[in-house]
DORO-880721 format. One line per 3 residues: number of its first residue (from 1); their letters; for each residue x negated, z, y negated of N, C-alpha, C. Coordinates in Angstrom, 2 decimals, padded with zeros to 5 digits, always signed. Layout:
N
NUM> A> X Z Y X Z Y X Z Y ~ ...
END
This chain:
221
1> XXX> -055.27 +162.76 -111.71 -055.58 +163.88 -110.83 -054.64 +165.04 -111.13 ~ -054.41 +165.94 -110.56 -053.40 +166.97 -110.38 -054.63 +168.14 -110.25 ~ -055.24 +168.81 -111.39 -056.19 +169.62 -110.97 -055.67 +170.99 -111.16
4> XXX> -055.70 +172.19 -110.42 -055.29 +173.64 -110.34 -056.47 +174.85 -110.61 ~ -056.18 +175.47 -111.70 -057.28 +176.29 -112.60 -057.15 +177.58 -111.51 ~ -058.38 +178.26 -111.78 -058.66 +179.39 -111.20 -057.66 +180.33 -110.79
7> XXX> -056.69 +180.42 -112.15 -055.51 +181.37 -112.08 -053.73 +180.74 -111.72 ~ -054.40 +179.60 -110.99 -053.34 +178.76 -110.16 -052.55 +177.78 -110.67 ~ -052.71 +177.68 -112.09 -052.04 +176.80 -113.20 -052.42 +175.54 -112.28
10> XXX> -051.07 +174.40 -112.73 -051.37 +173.21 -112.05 -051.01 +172.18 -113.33 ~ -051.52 +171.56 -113.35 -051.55 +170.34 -114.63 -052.41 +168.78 -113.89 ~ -051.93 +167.58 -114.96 -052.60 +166.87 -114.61 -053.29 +165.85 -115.27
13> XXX> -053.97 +165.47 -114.92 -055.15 +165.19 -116.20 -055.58 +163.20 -115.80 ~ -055.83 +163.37 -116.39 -056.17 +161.57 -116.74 -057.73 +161.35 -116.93 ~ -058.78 +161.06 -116.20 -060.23 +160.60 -116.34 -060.54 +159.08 -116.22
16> XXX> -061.18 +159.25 -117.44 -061.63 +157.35 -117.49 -063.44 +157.29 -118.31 ~ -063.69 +156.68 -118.11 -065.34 +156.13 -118.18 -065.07 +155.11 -120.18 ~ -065.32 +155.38 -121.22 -066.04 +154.64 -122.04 -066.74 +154.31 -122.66
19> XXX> -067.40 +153.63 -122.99 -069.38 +153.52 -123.56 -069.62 +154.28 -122.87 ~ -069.71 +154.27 -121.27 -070.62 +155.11 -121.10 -070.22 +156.94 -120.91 ~ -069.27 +156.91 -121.28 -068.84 +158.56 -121.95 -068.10 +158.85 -120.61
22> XXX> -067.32 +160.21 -120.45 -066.32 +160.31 -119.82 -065.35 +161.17 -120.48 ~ -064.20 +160.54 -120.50 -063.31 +161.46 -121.24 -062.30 +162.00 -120.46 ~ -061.45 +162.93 -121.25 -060.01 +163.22 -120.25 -058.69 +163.48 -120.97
25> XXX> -057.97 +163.36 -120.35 -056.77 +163.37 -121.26 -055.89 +164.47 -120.17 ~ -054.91 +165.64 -121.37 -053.85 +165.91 -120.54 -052.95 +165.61 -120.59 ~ -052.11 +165.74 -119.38 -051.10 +164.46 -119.12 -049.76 +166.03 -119.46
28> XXX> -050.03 +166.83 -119.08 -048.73 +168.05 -118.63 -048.77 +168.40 -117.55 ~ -048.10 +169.92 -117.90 -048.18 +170.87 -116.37 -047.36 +169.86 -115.43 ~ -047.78 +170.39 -114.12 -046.67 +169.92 -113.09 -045.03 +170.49 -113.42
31> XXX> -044.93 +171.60 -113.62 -043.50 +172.28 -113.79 -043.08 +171.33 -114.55 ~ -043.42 +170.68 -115.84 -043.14 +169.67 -116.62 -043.06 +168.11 -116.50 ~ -043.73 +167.86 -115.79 -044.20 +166.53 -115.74 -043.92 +166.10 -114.03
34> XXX> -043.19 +165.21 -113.53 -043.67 +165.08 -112.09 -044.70 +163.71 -112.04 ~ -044.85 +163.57 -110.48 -045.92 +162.85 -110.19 -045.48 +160.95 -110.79 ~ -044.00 +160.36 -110.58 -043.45 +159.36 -110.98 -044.23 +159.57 -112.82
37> XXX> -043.80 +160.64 -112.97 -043.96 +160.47 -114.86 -045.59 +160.31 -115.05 ~ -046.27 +161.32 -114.60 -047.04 +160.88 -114.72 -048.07 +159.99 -114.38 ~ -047.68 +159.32 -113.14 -048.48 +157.70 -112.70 -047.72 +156.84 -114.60
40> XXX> -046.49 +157.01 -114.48 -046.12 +155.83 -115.36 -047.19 +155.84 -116.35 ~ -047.38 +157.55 -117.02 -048.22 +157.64 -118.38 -049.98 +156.92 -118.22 ~ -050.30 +157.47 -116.83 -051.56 +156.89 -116.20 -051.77 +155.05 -116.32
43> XXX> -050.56 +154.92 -116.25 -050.86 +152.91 -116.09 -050.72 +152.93 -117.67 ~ -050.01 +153.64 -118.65 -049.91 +153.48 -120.20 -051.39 +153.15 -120.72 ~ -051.90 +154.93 -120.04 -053.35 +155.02 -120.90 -054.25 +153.89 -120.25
46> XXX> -054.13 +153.73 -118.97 -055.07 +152.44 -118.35 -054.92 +150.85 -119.26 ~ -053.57 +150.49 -119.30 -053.27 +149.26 -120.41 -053.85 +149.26 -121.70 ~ -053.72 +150.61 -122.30 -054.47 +150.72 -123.44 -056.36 +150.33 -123.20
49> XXX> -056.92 +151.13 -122.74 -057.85 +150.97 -122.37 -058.50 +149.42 -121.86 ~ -057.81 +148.25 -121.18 -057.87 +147.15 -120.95 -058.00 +145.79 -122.44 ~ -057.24 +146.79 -123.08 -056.83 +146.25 -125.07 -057.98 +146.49 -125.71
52> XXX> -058.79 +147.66 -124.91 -059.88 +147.99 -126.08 -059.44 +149.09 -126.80 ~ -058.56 +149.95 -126.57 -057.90 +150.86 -127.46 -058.65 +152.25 -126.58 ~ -058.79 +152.98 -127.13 -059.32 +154.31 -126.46 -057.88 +155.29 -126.30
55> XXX> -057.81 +155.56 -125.07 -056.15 +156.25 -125.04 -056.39 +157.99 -125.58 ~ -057.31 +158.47 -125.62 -057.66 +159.65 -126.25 -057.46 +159.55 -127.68 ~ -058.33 +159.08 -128.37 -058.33 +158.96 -129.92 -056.50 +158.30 -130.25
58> XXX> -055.87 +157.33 -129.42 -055.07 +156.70 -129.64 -054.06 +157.91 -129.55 ~ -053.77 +158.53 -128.65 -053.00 +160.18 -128.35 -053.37 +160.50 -130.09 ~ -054.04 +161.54 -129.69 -054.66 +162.05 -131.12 -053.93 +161.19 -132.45
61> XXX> -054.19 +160.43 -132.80 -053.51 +159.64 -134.01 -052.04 +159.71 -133.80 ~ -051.57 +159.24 -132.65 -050.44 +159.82 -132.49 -049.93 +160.93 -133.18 ~ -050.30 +161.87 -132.21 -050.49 +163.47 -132.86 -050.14 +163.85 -133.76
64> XXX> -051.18 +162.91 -134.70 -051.63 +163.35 -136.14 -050.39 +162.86 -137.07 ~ -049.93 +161.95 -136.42 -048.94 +161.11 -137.22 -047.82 +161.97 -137.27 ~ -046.91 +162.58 -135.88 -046.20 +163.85 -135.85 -046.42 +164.66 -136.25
67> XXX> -047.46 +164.77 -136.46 -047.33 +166.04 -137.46 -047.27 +166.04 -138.65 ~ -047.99 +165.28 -138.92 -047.49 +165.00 -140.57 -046.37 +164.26 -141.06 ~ -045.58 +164.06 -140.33 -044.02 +163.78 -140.28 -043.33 +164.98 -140.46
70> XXX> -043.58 +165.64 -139.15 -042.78 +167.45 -139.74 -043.04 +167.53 -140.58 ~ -044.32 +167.56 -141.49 -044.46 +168.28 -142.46 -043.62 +167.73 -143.68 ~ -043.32 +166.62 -143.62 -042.13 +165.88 -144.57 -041.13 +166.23 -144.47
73> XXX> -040.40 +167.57 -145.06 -039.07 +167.67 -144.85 -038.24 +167.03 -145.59 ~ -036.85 +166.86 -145.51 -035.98 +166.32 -146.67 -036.24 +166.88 -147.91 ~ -036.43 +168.06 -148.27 -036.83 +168.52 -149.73 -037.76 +168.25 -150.03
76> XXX> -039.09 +168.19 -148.97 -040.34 +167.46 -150.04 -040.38 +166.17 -150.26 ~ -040.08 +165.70 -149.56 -039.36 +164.20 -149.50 -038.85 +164.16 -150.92 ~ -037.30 +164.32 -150.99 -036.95 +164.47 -152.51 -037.46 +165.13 -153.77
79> XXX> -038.71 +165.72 -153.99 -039.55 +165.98 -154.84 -040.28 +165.17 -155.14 ~ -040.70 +164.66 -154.02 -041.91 +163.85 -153.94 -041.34 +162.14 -154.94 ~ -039.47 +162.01 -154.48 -039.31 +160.70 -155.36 -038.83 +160.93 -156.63
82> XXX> -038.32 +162.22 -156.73 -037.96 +162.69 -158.18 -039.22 +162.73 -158.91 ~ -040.59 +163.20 -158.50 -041.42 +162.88 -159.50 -041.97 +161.79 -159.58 ~ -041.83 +160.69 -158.48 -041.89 +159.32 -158.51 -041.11 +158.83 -159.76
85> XXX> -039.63 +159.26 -159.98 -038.71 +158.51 -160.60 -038.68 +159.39 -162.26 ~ -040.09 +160.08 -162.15 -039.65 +160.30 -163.71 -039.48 +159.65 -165.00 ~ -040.81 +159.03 -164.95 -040.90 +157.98 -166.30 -039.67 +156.94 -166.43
88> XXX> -038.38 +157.34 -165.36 -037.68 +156.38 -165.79 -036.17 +157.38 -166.10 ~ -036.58 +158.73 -166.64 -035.47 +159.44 -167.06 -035.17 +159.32 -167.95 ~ -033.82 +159.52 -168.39 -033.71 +159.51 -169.78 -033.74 +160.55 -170.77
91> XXX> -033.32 +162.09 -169.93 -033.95 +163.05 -170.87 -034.11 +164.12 -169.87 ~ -034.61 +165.42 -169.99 -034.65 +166.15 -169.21 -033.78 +166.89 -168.46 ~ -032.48 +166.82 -168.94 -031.53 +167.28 -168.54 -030.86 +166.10 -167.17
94> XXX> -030.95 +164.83 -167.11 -030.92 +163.37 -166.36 -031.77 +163.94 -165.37 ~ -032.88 +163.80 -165.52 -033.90 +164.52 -163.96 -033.32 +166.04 -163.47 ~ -033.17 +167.08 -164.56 -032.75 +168.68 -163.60 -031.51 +168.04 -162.64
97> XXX> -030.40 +167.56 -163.36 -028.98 +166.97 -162.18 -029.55 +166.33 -161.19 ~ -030.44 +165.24 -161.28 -030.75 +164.25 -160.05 -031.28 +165.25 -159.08 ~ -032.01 +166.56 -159.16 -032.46 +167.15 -157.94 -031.78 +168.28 -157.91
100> XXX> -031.14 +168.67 -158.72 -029.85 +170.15 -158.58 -029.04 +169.70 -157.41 ~ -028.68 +168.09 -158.39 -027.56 +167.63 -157.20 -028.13 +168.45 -155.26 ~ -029.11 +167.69 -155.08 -029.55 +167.66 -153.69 -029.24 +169.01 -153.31
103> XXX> -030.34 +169.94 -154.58 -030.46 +171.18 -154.31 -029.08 +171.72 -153.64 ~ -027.71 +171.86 -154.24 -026.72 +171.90 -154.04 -026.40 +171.66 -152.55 ~ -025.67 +170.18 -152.62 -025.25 +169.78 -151.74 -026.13 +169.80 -150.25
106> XXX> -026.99 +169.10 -150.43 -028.18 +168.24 -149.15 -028.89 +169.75 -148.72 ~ -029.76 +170.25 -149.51 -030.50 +171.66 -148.91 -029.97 +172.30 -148.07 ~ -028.77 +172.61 -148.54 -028.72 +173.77 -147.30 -028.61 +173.36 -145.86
109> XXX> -028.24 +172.10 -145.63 -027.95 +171.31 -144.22 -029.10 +170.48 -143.77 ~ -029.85 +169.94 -144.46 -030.90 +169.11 -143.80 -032.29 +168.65 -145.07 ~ -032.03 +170.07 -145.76 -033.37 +170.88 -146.80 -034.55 +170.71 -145.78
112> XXX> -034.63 +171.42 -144.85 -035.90 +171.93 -144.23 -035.89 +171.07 -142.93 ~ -034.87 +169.79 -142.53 -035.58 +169.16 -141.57 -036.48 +168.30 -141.92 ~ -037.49 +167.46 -140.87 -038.18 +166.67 -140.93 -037.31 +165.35 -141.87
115> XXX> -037.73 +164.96 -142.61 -036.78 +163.43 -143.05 -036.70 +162.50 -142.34 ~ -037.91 +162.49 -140.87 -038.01 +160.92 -140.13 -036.65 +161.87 -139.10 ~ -035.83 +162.98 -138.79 -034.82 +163.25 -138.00 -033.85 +163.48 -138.60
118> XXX> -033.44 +163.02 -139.87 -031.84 +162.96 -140.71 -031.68 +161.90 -140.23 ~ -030.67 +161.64 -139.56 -029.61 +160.49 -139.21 -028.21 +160.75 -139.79 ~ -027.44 +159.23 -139.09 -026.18 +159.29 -139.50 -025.43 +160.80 -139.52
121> XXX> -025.31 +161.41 -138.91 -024.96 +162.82 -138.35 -025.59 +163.99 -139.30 ~ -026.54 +163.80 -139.70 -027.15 +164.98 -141.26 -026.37 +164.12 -142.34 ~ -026.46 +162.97 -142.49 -025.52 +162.29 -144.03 -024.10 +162.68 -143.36
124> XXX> -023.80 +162.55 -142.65 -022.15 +162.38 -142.51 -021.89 +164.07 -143.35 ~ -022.28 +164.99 -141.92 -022.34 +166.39 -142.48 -022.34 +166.90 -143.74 ~ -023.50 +165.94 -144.65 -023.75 +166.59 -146.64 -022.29 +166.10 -147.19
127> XXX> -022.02 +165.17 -146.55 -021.25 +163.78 -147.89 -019.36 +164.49 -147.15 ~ -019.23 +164.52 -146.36 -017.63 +164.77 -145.83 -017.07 +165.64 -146.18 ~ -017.94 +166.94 -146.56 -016.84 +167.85 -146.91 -016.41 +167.68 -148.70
130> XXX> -017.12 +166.83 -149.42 -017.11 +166.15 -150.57 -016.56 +165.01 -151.07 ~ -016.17 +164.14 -149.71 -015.96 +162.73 -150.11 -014.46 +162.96 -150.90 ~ -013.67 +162.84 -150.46 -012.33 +163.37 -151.02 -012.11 +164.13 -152.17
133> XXX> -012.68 +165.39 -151.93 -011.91 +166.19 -153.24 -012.96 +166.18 -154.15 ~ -014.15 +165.61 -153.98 -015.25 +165.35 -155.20 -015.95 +163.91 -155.19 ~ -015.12 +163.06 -155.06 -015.45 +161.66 -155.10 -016.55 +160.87 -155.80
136> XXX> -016.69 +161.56 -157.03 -018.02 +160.98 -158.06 -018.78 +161.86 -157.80 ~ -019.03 +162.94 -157.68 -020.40 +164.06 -157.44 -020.56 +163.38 -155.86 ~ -019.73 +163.17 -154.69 -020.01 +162.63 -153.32 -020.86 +161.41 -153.48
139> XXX> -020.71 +160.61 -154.76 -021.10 +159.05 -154.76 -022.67 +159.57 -155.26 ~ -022.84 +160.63 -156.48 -023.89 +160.77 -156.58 -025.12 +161.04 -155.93 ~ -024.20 +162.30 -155.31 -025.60 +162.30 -153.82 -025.42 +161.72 -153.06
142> XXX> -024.48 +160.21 -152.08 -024.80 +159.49 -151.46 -025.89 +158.82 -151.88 ~ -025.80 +158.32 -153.47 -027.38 +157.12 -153.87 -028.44 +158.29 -153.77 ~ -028.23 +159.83 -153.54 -029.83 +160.35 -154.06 -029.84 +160.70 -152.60
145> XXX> -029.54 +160.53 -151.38 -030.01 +160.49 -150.22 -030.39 +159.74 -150.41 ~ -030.13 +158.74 -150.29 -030.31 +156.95 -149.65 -031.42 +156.69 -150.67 ~ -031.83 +157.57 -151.71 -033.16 +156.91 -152.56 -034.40 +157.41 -151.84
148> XXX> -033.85 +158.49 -151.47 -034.76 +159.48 -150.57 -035.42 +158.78 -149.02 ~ -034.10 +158.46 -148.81 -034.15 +158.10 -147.15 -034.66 +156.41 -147.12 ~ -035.16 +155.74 -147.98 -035.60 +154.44 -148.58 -037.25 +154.63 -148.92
151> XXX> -037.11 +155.94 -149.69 -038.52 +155.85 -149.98 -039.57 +156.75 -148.96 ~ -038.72 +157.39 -148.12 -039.26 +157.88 -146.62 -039.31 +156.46 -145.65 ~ -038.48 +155.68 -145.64 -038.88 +154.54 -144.80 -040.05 +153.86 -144.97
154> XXX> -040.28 +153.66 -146.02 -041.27 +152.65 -146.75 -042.58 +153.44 -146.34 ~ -042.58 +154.73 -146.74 -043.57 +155.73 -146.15 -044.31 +156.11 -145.00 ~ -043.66 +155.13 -144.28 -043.85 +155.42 -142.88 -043.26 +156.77 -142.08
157> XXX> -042.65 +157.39 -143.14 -041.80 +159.10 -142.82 -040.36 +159.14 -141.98 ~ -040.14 +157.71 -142.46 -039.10 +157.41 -141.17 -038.46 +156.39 -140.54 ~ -038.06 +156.00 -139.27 -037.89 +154.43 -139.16 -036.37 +153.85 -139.64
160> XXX> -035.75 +154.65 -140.20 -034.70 +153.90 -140.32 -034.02 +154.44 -141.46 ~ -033.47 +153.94 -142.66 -032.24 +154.95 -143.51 -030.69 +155.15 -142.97 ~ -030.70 +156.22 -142.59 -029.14 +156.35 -142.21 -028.40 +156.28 -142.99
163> XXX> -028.31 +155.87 -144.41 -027.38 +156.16 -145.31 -026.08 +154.83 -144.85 ~ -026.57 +153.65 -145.40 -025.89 +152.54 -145.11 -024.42 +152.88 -143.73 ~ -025.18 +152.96 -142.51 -024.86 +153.35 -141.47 -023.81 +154.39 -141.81
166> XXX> -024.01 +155.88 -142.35 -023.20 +156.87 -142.75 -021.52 +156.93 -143.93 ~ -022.21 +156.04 -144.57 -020.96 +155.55 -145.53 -019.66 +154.44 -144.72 ~ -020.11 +153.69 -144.18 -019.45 +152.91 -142.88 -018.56 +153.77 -141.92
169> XXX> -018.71 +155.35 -141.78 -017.99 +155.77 -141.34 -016.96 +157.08 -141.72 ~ -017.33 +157.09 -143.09 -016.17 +157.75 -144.34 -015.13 +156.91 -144.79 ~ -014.01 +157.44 -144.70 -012.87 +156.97 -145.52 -012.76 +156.51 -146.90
172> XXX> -011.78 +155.71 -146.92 -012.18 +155.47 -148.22 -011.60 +155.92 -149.17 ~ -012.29 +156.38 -150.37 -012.35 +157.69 -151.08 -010.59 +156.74 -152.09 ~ -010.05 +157.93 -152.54 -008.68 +157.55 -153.09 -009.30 +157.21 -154.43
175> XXX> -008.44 +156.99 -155.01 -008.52 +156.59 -156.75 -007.75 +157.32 -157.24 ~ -008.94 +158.03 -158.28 -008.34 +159.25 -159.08 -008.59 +159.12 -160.62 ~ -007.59 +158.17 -161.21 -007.68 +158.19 -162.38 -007.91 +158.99 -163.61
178> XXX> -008.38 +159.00 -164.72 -008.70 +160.44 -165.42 -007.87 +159.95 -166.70 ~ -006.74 +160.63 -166.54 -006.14 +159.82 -167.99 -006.79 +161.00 -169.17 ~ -006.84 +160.20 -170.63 -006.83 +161.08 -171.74 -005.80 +162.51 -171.88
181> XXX> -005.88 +163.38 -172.27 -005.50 +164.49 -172.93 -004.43 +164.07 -173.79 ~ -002.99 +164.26 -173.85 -001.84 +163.99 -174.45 -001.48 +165.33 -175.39 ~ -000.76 +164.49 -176.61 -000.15 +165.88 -177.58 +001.46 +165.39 -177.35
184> XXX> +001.23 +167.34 -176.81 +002.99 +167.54 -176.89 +003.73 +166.83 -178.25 ~ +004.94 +166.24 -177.63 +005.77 +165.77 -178.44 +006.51 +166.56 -179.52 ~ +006.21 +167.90 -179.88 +006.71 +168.40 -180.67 +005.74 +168.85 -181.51
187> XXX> +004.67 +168.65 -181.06 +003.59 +168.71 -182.54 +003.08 +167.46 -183.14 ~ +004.42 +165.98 -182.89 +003.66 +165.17 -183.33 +004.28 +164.89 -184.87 ~ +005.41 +165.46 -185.06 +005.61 +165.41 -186.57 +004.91 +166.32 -187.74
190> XXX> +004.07 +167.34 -187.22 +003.35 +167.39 -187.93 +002.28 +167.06 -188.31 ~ +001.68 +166.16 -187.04 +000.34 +165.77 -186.95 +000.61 +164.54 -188.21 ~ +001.77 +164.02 -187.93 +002.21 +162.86 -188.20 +002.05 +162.96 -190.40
193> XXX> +002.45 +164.17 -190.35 +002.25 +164.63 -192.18 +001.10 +164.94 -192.63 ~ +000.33 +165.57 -191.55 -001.18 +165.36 -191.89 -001.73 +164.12 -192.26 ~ -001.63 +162.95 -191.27 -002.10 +161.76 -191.74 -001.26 +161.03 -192.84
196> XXX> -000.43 +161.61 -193.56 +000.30 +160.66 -194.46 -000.03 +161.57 -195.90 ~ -000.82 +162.35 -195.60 -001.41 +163.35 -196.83 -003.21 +162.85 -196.92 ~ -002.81 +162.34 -196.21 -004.67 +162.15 -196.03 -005.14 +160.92 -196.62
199> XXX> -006.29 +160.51 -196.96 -006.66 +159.11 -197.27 -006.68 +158.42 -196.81 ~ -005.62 +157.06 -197.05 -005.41 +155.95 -196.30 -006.13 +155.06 -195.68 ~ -007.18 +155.61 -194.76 -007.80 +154.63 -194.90 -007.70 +153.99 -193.23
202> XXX> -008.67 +153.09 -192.60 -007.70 +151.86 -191.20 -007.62 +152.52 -190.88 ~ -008.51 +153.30 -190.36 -007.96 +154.60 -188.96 -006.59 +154.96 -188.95 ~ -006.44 +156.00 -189.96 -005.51 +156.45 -190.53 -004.15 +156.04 -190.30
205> XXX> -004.64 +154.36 -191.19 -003.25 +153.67 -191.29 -002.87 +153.00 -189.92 ~ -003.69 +152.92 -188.62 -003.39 +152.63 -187.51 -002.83 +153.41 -186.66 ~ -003.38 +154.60 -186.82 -002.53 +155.63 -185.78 -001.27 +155.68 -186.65
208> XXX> -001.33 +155.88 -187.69 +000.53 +155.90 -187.84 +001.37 +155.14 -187.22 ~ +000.80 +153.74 -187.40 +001.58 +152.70 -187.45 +001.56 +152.73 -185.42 ~ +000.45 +153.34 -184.40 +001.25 +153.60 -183.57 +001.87 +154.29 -182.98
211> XXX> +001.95 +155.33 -183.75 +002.76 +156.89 -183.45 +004.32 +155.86 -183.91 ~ +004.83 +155.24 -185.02 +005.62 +154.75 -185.06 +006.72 +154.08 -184.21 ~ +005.13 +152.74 -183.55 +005.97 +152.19 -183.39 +005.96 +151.84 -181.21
214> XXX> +004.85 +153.08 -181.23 +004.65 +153.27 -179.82 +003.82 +151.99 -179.12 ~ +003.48 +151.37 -179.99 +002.30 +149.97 -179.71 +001.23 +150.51 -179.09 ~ +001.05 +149.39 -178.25 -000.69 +149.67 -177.16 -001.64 +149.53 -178.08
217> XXX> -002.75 +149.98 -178.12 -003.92 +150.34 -178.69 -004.52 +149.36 -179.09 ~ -004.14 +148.36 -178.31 -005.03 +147.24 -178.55 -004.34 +146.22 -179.31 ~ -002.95 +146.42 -179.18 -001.77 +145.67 -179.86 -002.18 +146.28 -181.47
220> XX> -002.17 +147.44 -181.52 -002.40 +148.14 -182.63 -003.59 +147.27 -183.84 ~ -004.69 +147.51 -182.53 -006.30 +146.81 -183.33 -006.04 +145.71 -183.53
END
């Protein structure tokens, strides 16, 4: 029905008969809703109703379910698995990084959305301006999304993890080797009298012997 209130409002409403009862459902204003949309929603709630399903209460749960989805943002979300994942820290300082990280990076961009509406497009956004010039901190918070966005799936908080999906469309990160810390070549003759004053002992007598003879480390051992 298309019913129009005293003060001319037009909306339209859905009436059906169960146990006995009569209920109603609103469907949306007209300005919102036209007559095509809402026949379609009308044969929805009627099918339901044929199932045995009550399309009122069934709305409602609906509802209820959206809303308590918003209320899951990405940050409570990630609280919620960081204190999941405590008993498996190793010290307290291991847990502050695992959620600094987020804090950092992830908060400020998709902190306060819902977690069931981070898609590919919120991961791409955290992880890109990082992938490159911070390659291991980027890898870190890729796994602490994707632990997040895993244990929101499972939750029913969201239908899908975008992470997988999101990494598939980053480059691939360069290789940035971290060599050791080298001593200038002109402080190695003295380093070199230090150890020949010192007590002979393997250490000792190994680094000489490859300051000598410029042998690999392992050639050395």
């Amino acid at each position: 029905h298309l019913r129009v209130s005293q003060h001319g409002g037009r909306y339209w409403l859905f009436r059906y008969m169960l146990d006995g009862r009569r209920r109603d459902i609103g469907i949306g204003s007209l300005a919102e809703v036209g007559l095509d949309e809402a026949r379609e929603i009308a044969r929805q709630y009627r099918r339901q109703k044929r199932e045995g399903i009550d399309p009122l209460d069934a709305k409602q749960e609906q509802e209820r379910r959206i809303e308590a989805t918003e209320r899951w943002t990405f940050k409570r979300t990630a609280e919620a698995v960081h204190e999941t994942l405590a008993p498996s820290w190793k010290n307290a300082k291991h847990a502050a990084q695992w959620i600094n990280t987020l804090a950092t990076y992830a908060y400020p961009l998709i902190g306060a959305k819902p977690v069931g509406a981070v898609g590919v497009a919120e991961v791409l956004a955290v992880l890109r301006p990082i992938w490159q010039d911070k390659p291991e901190t980027a890898r870190r918070v890729r796994q602490r999304i994707d632990s997040v966005m895993r244990w929101a799936e499972a939750h029913g908080h969201a239908e899908k993890n975008p992470v997988p999906a999101a990494v598939e469309l980053l480059p691939k990160q360069k290789a940035r080797p971290e060599h050791h810390a080298a001593m200038p070549v002109a402080d190695v003759p003295g380093f070199y009298a230090e150890l020949a004053s010192a007590e002979p002992v393997a250490g000792n007598l190994a680094l000489r012997f490859a300051i000598l003879t410029a042998a690999r480390s392992g050639e050395v051992r």
